[in-house]
mmCIF file of the N, C-alpha and C atoms, coordinates in Angstrom:
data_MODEL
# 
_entry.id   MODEL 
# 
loop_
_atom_site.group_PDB 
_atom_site.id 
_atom_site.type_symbol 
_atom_site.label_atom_id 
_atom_site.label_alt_id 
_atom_site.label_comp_id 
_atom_site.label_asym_id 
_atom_site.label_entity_id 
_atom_site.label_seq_id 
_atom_site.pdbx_PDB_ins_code 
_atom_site.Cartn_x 
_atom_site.Cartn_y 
_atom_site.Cartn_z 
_atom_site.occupancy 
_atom_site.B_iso_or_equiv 
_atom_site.pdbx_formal_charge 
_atom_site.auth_seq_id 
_atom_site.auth_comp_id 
_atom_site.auth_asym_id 
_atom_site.auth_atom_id 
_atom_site.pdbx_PDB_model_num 
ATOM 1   N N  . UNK A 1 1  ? 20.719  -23.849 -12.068 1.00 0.00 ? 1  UNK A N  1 
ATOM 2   C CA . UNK A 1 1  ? 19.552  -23.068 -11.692 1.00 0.00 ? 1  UNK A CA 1 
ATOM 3   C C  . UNK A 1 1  ? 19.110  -23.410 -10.266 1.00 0.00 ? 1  UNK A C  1 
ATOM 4   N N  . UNK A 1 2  ? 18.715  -24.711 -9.901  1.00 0.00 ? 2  UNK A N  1 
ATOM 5   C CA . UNK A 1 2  ? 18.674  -25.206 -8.810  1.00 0.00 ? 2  UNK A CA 1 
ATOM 6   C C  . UNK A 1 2  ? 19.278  -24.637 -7.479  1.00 0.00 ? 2  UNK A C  1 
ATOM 7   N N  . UNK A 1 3  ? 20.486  -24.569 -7.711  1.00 0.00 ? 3  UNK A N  1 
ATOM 8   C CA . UNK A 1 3  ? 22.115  -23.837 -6.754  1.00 0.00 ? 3  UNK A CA 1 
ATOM 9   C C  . UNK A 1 3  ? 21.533  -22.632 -6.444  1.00 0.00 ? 3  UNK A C  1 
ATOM 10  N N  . UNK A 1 4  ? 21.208  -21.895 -7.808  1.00 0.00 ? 4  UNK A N  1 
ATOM 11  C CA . UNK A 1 4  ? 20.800  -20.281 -7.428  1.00 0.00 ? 4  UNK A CA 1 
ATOM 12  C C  . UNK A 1 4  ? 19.575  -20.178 -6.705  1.00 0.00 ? 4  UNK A C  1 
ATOM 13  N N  . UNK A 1 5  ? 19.271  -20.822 -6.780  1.00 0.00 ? 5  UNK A N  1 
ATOM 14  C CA . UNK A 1 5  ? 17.439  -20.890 -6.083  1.00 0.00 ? 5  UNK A CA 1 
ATOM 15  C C  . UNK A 1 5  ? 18.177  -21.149 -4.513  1.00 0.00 ? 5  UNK A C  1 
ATOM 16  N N  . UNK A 1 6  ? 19.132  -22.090 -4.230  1.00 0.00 ? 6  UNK A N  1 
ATOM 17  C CA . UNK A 1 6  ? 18.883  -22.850 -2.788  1.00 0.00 ? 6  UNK A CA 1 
ATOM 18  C C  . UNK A 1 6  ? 19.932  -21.590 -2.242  1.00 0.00 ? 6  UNK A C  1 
ATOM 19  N N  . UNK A 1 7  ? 21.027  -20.881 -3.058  1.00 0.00 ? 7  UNK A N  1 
ATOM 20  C CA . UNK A 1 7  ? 21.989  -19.562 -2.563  1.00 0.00 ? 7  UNK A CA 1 
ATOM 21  C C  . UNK A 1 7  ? 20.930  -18.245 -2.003  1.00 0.00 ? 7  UNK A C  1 
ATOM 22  N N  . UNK A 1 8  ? 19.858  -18.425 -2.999  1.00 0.00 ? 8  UNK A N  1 
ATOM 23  C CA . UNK A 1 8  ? 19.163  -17.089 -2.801  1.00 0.00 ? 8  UNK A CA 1 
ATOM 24  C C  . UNK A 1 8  ? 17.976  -16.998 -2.426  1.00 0.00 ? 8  UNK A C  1 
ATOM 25  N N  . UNK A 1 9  ? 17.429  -18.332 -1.745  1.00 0.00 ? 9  UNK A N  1 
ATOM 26  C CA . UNK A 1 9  ? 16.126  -18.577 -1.043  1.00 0.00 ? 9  UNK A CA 1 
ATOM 27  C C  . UNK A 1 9  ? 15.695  -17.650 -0.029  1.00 0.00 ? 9  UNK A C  1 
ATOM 28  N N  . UNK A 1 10 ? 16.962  -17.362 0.601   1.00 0.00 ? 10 UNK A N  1 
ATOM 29  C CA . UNK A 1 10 ? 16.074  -16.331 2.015   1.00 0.00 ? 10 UNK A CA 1 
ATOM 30  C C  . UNK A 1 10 ? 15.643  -14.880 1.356   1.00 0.00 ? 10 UNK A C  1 
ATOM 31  N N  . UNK A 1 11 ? 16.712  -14.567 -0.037  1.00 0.00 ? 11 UNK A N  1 
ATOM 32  C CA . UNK A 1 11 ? 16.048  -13.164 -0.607  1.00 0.00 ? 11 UNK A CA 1 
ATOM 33  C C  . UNK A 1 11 ? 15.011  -13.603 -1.246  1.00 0.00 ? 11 UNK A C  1 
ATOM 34  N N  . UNK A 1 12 ? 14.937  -14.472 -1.962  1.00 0.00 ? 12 UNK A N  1 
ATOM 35  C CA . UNK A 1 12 ? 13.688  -14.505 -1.857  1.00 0.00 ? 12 UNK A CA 1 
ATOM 36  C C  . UNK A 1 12 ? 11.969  -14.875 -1.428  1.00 0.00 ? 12 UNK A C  1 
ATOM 37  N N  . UNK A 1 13 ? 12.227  -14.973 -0.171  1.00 0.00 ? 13 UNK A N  1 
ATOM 38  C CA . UNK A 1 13 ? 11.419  -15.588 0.932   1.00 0.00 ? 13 UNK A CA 1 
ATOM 39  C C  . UNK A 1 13 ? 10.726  -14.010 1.563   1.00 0.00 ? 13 UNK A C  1 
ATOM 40  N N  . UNK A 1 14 ? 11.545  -13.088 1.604   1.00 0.00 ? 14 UNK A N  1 
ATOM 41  C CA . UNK A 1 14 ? 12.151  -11.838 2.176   1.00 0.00 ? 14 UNK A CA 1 
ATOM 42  C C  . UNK A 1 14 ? 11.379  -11.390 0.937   1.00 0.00 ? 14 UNK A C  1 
ATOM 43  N N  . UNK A 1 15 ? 11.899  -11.231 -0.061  1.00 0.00 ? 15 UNK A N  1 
ATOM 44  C CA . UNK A 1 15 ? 11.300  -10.167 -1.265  1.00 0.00 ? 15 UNK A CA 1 
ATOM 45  C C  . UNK A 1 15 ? 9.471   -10.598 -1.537  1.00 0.00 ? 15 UNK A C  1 
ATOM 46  N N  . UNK A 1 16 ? 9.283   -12.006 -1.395  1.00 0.00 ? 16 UNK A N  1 
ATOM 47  C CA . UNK A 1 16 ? 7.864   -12.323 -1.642  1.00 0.00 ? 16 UNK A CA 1 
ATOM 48  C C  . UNK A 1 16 ? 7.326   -11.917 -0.489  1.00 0.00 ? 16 UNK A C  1 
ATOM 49  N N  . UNK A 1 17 ? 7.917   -11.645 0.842   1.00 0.00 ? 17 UNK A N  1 
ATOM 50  C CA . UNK A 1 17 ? 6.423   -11.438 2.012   1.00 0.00 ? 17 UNK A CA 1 
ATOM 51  C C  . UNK A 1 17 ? 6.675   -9.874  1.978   1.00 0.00 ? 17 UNK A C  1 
ATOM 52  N N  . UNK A 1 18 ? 7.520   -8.990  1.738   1.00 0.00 ? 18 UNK A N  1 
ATOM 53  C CA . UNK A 1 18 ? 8.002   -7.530  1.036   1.00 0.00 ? 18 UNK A CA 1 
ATOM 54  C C  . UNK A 1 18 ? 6.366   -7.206  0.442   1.00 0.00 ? 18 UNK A C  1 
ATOM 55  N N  . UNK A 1 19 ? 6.410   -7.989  -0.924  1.00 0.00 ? 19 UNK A N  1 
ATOM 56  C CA . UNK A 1 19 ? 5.449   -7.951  -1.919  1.00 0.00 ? 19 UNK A CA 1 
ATOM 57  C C  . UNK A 1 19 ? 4.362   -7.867  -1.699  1.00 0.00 ? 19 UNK A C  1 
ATOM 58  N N  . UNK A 1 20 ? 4.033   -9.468  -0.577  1.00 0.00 ? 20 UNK A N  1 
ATOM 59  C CA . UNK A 1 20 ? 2.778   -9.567  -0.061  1.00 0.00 ? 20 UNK A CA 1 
ATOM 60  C C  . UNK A 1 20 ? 2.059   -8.355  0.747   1.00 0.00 ? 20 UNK A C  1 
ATOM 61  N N  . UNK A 1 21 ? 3.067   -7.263  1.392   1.00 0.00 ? 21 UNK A N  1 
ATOM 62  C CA . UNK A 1 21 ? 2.829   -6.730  2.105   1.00 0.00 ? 21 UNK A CA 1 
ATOM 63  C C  . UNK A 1 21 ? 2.305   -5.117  1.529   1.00 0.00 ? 21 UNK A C  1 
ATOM 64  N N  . UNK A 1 22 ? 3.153   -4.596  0.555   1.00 0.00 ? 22 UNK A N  1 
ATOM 65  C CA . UNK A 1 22 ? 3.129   -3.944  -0.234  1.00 0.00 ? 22 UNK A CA 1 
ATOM 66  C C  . UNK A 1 22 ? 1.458   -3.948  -0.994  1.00 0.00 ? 22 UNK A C  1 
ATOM 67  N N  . UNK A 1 23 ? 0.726   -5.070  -1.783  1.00 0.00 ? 23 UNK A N  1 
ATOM 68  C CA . UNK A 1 23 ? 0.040   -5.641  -2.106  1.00 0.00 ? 23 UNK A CA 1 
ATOM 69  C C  . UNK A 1 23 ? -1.079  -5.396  -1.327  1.00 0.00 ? 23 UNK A C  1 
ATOM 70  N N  . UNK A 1 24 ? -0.851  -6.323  0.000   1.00 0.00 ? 24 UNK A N  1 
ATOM 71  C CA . UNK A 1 24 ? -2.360  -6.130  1.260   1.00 0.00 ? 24 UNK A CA 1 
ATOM 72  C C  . UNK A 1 24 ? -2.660  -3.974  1.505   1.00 0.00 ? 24 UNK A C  1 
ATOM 73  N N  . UNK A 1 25 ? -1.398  -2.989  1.633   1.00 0.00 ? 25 UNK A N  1 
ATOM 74  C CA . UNK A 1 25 ? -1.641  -1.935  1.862   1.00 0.00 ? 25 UNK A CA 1 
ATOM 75  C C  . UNK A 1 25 ? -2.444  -1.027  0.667   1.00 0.00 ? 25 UNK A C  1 
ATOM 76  N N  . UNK A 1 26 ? -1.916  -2.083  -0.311  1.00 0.00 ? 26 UNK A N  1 
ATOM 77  C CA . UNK A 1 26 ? -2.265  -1.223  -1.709  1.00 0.00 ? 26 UNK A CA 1 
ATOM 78  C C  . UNK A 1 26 ? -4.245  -1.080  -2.076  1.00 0.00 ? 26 UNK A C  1 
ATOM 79  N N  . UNK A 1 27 ? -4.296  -2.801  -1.558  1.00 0.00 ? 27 UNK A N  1 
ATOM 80  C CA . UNK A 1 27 ? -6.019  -2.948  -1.646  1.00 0.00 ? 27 UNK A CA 1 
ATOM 81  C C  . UNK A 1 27 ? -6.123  -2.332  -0.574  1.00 0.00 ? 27 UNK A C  1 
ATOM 82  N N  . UNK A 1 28 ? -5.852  -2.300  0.756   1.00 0.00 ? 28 UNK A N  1 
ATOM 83  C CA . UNK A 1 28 ? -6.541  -1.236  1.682   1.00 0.00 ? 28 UNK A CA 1 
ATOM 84  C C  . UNK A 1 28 ? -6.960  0.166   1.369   1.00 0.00 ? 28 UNK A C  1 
ATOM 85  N N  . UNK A 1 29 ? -5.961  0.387   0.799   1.00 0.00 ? 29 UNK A N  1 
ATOM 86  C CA . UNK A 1 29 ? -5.878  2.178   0.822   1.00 0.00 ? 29 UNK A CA 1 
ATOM 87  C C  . UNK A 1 29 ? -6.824  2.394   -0.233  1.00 0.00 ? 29 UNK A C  1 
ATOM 88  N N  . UNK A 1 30 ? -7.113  1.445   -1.857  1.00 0.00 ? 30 UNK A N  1 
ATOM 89  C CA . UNK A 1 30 ? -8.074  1.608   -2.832  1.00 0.00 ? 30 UNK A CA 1 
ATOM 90  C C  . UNK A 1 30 ? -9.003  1.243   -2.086  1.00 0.00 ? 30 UNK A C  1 
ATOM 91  N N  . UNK A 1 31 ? -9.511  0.057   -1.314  1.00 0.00 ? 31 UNK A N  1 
ATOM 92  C CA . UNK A 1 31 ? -10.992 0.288   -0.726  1.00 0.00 ? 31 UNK A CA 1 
ATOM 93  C C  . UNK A 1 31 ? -11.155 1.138   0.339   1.00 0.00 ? 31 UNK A C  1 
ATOM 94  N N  . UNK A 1 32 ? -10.319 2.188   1.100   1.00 0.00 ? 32 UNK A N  1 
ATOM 95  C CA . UNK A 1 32 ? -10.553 2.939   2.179   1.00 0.00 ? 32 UNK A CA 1 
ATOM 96  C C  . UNK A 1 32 ? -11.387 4.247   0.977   1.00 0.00 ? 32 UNK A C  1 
ATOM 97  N N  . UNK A 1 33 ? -10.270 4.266   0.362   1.00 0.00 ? 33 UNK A N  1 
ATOM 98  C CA . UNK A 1 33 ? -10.764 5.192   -1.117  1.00 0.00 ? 33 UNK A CA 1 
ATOM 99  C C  . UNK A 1 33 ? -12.067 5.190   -1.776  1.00 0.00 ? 33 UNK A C  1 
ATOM 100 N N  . UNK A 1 34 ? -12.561 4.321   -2.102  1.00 0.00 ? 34 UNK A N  1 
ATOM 101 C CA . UNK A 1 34 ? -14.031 3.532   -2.347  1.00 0.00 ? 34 UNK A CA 1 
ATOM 102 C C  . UNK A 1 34 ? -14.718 3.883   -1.556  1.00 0.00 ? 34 UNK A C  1 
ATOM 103 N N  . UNK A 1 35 ? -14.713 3.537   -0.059  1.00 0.00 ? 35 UNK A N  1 
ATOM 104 C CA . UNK A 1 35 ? -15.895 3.944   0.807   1.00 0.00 ? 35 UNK A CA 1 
ATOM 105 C C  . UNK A 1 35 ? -15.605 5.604   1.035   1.00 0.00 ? 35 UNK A C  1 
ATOM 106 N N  . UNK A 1 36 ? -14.470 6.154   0.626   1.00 0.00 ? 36 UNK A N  1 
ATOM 107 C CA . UNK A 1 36 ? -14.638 7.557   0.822   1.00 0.00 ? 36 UNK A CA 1 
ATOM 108 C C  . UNK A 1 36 ? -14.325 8.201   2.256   1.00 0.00 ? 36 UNK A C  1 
ATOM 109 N N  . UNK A 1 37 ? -13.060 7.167   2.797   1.00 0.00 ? 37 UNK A N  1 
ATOM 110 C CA . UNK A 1 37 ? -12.426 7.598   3.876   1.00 0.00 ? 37 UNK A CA 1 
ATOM 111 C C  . UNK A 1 37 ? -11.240 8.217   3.350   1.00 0.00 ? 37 UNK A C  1 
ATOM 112 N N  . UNK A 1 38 ? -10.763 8.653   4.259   1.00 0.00 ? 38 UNK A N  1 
ATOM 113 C CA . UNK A 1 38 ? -9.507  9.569   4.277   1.00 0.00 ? 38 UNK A CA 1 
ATOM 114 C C  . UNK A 1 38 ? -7.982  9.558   4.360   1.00 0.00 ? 38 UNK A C  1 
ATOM 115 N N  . UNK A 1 39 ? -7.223  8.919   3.668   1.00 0.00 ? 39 UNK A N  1 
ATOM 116 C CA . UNK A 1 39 ? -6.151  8.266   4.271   1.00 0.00 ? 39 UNK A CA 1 
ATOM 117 C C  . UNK A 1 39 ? -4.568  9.066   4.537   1.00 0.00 ? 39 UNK A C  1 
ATOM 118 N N  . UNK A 1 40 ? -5.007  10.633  4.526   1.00 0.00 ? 40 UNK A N  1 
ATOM 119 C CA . UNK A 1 40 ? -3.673  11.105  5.456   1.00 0.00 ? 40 UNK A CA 1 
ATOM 120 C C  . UNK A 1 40 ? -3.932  11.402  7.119   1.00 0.00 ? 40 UNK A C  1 
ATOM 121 N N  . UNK A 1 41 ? -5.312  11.539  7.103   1.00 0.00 ? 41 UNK A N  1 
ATOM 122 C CA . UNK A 1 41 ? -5.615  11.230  8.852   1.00 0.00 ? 41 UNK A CA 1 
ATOM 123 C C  . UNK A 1 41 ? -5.362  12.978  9.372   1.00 0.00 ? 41 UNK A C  1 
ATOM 124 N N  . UNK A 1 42 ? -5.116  13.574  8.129   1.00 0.00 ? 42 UNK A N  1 
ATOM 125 C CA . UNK A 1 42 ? -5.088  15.485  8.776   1.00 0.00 ? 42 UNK A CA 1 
ATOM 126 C C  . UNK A 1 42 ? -6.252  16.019  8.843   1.00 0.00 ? 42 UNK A C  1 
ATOM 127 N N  . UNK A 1 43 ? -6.356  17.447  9.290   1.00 0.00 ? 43 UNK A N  1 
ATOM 128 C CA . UNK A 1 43 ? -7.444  18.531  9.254   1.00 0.00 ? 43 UNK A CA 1 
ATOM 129 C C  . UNK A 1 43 ? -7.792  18.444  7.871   1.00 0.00 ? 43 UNK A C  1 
ATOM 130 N N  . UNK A 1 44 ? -8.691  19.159  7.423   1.00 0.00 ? 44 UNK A N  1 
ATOM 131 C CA . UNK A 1 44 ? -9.059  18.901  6.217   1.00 0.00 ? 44 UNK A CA 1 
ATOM 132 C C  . UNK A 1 44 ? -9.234  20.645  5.829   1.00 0.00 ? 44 UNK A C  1 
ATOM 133 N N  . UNK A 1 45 ? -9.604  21.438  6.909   1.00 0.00 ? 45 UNK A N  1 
ATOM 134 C CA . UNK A 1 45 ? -9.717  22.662  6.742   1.00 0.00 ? 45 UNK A CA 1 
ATOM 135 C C  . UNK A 1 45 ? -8.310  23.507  6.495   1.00 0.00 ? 45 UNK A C  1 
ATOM 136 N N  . UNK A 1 46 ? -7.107  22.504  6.702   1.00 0.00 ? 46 UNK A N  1 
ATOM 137 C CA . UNK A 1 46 ? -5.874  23.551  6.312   1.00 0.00 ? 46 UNK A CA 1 
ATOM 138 C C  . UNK A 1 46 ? -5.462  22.816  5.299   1.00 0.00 ? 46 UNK A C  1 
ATOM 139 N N  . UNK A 1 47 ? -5.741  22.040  4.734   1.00 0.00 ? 47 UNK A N  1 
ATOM 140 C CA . UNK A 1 47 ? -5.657  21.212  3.292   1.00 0.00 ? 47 UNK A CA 1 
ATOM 141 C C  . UNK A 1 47 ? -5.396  21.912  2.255   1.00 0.00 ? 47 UNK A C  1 
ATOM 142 N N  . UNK A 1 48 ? -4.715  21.886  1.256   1.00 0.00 ? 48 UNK A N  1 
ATOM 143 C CA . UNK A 1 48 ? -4.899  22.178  -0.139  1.00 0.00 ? 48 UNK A CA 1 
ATOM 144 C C  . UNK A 1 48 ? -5.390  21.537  -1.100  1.00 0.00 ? 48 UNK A C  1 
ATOM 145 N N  . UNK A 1 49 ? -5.467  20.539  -1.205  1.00 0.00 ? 49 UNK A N  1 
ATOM 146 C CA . UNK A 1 49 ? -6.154  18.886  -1.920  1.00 0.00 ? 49 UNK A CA 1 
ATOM 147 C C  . UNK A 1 49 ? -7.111  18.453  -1.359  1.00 0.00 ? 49 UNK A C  1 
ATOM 148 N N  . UNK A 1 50 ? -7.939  19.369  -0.275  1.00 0.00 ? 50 UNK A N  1 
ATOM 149 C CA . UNK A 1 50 ? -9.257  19.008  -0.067  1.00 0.00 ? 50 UNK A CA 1 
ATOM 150 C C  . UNK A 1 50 ? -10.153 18.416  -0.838  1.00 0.00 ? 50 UNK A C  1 
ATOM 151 N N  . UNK A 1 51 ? -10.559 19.128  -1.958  1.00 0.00 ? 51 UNK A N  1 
ATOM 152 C CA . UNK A 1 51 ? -11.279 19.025  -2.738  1.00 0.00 ? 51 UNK A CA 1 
ATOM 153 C C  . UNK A 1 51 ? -11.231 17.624  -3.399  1.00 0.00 ? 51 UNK A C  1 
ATOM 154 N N  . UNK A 1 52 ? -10.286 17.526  -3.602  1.00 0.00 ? 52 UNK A N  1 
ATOM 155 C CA . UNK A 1 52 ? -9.949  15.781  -3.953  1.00 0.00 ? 52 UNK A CA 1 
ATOM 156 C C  . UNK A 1 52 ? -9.988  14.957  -3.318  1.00 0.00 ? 52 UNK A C  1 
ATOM 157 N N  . UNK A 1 53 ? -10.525 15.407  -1.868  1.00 0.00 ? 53 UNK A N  1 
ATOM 158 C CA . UNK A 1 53 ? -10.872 13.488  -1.227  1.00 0.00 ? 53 UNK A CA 1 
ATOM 159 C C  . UNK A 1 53 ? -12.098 13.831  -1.132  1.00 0.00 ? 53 UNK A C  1 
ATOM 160 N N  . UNK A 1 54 ? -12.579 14.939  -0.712  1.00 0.00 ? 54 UNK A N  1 
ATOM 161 C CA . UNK A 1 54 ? -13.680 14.861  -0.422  1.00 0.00 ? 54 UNK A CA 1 
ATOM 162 C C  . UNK A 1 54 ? -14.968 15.943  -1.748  1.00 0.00 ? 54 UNK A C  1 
ATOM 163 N N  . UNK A 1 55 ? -15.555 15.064  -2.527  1.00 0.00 ? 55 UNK A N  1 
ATOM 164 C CA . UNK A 1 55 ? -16.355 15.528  -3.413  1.00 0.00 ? 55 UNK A CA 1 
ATOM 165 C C  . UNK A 1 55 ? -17.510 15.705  -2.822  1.00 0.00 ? 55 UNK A C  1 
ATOM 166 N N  . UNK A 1 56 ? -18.124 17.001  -3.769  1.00 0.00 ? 56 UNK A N  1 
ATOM 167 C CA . UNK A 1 56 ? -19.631 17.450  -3.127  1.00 0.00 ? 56 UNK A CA 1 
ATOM 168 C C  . UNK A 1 56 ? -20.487 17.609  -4.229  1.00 0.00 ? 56 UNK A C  1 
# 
């Protein structure tokens, strides 16, 4: 077990900061969501899914 750990350390060194990263975008985008920002950054008037970011 040991062997496989010290063969495959850089994948997984590589796959955990992957994760970490994945992870940090994921809480961004739910609290950008929360405060009720916008996160495709388009017009909103040629939208079809308007209605779904922005409630009235």
């Amino acid at each position: 077990m040991l062997t496989w750990l010290v063969n495959n350390l850089a994948t997984i060194i590589v796959g955990l900061i992957v994760l970490a990263v994945v992870i940090l975008i994921v809480r961004k985008l739910r609290s950008d969501k929360k405060k009720g920002k916008s996160s495709c950054g388009g017009n909103c008037s040629g939208c079809a899914n308007c209605q779904y970011c922005h409630h009235k």
